[in-house]
C-alpha positions as a printed NumPy array, in Angstrom:
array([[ 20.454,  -7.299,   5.89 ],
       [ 20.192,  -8.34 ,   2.252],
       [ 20.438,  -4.669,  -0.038],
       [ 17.005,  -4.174,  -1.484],
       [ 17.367,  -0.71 ,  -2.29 ],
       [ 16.836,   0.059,  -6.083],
       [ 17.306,   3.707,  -7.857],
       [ 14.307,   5.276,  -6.683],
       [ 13.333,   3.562,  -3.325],
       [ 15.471,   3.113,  -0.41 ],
       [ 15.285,   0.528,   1.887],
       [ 16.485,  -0.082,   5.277],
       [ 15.733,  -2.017,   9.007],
       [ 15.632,   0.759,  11.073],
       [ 14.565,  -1.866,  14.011],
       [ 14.312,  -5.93 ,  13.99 ],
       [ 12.132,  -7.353,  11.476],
       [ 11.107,  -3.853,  10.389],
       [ 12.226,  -2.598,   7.149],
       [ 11.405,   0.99 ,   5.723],
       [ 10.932,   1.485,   1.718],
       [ 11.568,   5.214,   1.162],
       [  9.964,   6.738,  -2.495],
       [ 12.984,   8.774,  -3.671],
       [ 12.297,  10.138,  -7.139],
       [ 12.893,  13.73 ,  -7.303],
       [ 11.874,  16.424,  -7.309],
       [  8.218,  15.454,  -6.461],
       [  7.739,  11.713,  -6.418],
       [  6.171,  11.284,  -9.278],
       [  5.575,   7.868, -10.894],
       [  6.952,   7.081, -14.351],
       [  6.263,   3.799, -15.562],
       [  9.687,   2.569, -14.614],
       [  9.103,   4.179, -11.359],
       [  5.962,   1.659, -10.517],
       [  7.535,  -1.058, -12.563],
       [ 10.506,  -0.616, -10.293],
       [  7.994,  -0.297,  -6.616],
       [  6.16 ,  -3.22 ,  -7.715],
       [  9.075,  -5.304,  -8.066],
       [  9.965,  -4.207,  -4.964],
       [  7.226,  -5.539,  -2.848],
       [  7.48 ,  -9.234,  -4.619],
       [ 11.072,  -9.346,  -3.729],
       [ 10.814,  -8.394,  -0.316],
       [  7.623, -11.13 ,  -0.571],
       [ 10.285, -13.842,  -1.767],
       [ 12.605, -12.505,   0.5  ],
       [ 10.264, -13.329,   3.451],
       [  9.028, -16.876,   1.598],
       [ 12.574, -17.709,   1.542],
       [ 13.707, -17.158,   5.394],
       [ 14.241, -13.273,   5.593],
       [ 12.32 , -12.12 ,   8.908],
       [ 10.526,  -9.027,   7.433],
       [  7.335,  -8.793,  10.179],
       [  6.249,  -5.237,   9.095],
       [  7.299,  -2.646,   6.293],
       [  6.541,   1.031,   6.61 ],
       [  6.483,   3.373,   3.485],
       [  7.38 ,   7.197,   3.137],
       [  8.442,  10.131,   0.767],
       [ 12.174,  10.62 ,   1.687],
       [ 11.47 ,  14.456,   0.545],
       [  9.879,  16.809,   3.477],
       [  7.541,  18.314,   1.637],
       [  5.903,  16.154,  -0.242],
       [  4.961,  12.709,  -0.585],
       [  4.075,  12.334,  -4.504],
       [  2.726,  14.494,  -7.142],
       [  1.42 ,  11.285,  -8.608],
       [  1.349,   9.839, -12.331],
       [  4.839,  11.411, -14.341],
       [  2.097,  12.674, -17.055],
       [  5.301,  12.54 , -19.704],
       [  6.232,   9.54 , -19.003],
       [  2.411,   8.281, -18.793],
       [  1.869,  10.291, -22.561],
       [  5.317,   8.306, -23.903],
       [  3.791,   5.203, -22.365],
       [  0.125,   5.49 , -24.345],
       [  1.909,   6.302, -27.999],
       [  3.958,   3.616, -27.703],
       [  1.001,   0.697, -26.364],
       [ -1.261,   1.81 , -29.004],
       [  0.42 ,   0.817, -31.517],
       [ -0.754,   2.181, -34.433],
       [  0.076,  -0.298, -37.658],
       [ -3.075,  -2.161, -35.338],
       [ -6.703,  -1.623, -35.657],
       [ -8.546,   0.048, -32.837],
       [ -9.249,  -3.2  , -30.905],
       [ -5.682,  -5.015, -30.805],
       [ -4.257,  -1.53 , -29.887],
       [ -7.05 ,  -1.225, -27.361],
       [ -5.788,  -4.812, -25.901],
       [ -2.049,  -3.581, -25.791],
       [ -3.112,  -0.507, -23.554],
       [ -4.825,  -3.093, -21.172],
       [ -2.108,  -4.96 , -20.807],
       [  0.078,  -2.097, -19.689],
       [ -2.634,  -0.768, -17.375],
       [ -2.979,  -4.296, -15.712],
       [  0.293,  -4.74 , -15.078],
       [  0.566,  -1.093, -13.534],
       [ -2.162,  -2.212, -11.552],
       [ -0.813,  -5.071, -10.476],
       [  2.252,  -3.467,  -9.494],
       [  0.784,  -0.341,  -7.196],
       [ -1.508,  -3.274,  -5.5  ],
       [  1.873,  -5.001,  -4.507],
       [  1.737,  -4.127,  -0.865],
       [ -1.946,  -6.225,  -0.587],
       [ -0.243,  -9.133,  -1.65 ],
       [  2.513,  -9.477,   1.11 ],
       [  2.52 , -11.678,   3.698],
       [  3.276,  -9.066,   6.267],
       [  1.539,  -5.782,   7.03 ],
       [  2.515,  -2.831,   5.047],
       [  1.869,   0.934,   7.367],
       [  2.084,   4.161,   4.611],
       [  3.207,   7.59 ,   6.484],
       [  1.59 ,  10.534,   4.811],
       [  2.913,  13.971,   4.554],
       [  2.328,  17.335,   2.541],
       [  0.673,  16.466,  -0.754],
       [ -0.797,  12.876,  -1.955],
       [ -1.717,  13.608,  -4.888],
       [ -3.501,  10.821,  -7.537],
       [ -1.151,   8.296,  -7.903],
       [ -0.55 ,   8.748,  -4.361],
       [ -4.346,   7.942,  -3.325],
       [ -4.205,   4.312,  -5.317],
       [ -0.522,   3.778,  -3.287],
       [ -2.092,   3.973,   0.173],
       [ -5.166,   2.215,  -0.832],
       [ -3.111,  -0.451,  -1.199],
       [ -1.627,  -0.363,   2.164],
       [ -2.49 ,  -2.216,   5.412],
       [ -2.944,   1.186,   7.931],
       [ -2.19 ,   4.807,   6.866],
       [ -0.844,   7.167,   9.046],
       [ -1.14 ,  11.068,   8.149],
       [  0.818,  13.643,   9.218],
       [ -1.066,  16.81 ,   9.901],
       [  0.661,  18.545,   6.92 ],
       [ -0.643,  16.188,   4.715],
       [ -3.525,  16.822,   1.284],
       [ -5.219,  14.599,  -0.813],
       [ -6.745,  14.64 ,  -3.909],
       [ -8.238,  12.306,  -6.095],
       [ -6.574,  14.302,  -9.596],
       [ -7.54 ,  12.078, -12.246],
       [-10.142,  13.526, -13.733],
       [ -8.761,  17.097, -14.037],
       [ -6.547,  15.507, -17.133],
       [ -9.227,  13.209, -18.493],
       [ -8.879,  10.045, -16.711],
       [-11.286,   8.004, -14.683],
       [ -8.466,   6.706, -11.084],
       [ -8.306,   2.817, -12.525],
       [ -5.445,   1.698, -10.52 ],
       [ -6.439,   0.962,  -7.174],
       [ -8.834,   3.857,  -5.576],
       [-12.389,   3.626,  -7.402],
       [-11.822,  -0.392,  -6.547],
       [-10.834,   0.474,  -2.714],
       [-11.772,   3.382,  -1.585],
       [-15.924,   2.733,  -1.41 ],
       [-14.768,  -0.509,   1.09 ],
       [-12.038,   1.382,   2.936],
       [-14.57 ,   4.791,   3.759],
       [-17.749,   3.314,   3.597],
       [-19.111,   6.942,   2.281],
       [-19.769,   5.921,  -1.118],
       [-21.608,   9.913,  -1.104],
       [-18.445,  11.706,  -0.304],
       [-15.862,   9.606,  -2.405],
       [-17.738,  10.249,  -5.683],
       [-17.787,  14.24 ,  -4.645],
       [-13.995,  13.861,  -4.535],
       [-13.503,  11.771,  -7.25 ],
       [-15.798,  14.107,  -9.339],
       [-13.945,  17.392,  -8.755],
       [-10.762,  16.334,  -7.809],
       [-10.397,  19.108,  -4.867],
       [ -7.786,  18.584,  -2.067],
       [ -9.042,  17.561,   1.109],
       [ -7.315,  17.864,   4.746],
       [ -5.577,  15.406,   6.982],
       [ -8.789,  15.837,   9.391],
       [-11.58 ,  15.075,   6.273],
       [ -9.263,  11.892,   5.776],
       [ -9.459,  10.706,   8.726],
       [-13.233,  11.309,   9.367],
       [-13.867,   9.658,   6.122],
       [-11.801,   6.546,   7.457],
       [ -9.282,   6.566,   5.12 ],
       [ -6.014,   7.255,   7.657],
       [ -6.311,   5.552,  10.915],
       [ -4.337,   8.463,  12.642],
       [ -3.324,  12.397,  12.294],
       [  0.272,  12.839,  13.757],
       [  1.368,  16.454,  14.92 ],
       [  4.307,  17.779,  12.56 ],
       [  5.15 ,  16.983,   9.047],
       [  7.352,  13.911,   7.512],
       [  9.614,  13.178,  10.485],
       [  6.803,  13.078,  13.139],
       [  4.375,  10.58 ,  11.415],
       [  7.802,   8.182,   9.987],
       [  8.68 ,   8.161,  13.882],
       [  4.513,   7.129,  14.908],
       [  4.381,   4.679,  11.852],
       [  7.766,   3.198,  12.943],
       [  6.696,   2.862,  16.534],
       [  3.993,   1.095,  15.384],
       [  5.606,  -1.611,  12.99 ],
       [  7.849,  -2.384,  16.34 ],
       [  4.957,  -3.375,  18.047],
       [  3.386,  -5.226,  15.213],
       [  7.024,  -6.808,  14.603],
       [  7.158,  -8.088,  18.485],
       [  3.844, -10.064,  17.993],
       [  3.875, -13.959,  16.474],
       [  4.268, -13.563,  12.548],
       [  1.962, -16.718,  11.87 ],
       [ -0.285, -15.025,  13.874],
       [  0.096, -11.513,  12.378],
       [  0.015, -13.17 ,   8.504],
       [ -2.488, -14.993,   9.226],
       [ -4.896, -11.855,  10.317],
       [ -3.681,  -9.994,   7.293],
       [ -4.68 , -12.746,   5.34 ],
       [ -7.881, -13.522,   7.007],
       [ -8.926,  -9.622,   6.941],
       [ -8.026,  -9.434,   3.098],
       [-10.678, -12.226,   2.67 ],
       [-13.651, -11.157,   4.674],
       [-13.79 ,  -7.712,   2.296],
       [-14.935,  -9.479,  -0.362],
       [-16.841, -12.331,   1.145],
       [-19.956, -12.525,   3.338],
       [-20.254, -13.47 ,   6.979],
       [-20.87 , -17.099,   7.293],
       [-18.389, -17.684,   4.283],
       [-15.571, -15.945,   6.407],
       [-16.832, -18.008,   9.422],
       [-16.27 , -21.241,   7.908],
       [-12.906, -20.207,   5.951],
       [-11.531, -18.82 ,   9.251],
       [-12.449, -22.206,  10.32 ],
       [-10.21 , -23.787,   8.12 ],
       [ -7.839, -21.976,   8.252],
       [ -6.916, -21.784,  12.023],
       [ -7.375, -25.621,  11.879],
       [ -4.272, -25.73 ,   9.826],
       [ -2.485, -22.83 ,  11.337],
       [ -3.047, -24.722,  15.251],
       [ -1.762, -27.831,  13.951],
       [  2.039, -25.451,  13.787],
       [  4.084, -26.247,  17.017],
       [  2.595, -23.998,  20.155],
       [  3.222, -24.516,  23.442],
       [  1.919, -22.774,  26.127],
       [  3.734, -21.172,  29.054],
       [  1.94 , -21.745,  32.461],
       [  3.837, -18.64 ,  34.022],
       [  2.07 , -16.294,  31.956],
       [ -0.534, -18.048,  30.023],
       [  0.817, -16.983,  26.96 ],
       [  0.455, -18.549,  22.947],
       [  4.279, -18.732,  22.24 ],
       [  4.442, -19.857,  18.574],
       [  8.008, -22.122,  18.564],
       [ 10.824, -21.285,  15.931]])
């Protein structure tokens, strides 16, 4: 396996075609603008990676801490970050245009895991805190460990969330009612509330260990099904959010129209789509 691990995120294949990005900045996680910069570039290399011929079929992310899985935005990195975009030999407006920049680019970077080709599982544990809320937004299916809080903590230091969970989390829950109460008052809610409100898919028993095993279980099983297939759902899935029914219909369409002109055969024993190569 190629070495994709960088200072703060770990990487290994802890099975075939599975690969397992740990978040390793202590104490707590928490995101300076290298930090992102540095998970962002992450997820387009391991993108390339898979363009170019690497078999990654599933990625699963985690805190390699125990107790925690971020504290969120590194608020002195983030205050270093602001001084030095808003320039200020620049008038108001150009200044304003430099912070944009930087907060497009951060955006673009926590979204990474959206972009790949393959599906991207989060594991949950102890606190998720801000940051940590955009991060699994971005991810395919979120696992939570029963240990695990959330909280939506922007506004408690005079920030509206602008990197991933006002834009998600409305589509992902479906409870448009309860996401502004916790985006209003920032309070920590439970593993359980998560997962009524749709935004984990399961609760696993124990703390960071149990729900990296469950998550890992399930990339195997994603990992033993036909990657066309599997991309092509991702894909497919990633469309219909943002587009009606009868416009998914007919891009679906297309799309399998190209994808069954790829060399399939099918075996008469157990009448089973084999995708060749």
């Amino acid at each position: 396996m190629a070495n994709f691990s960088t200072q703060w995120l770990k990487v290994s294949e802890p099975s075939p075609h599975v690969f397992h990005v740990e978040l390793s900045r202590g104490p707590v996680n928490a995101f300076s603008s290298e930090y992102w910069r540095e998970y962002g570039r992450l997820f387009e290399t391991l993108a390339d990676a898979h363009g170019a011929g690497t078999d990654i079929r599933a990625v699963v992310i985690s805190s390699s801490f125990p107790k925690i899985f971020t504290a969120g935005l590194d608020l002195t990195s983030a205050s270093d970050l602001g001084e030095s975009a808003a320039d200020t030999s620049q008038d108001g407006a150009r200044a304003s245009l430099s912070i944009r920049k930087v907060l497009l680019e951060f955006q673009h970077a926590v979204n990474a895991p959206e972009r790949c080709p393959f599906p991207v599982i989060v594991a949950l544990h102890g606190p998720v805190v801000g940051l940590g809320v955009d991060l699994l937004a971005a991810c395919d299916i979120r696992y939570a460990a029963s240990t695990a809080s959330f909280s939506i903590k922007e506004v408690d230091i005079g920030l509206a969330p602008d990197v991933g969970t006002l834009a998600h989390l409305p589509k992902i829950t479906g409870n448009l009612s309860l996401v502004r109460e916790l985006a209003y008052t920032a309070r920590f809610f439970s593993a359980a509330e998560a997962e009524k409100l749709g935004l984990v898919s399961r609760i696993v028993e124990g703390g960071r260990d149990a729900v990296v095993a469950a998550a890992l279980d399930l990339a195997k099983v994603i990992a033993s099904k036909s990657p066309v297939a599997v991309a092509g759902t991702k894909h497919l899935i990633t469309h219909s959010r943002d587009h009606n029914v009868p416009e998914n219909l007919a891009y679906t369409g297309a799309w399998n129209a190209a994808a069954l002109m790829t060399n399939v055969r099918m075996d008469d024993r157990s009448r089973r789509v084999i995708i060749a190569g």
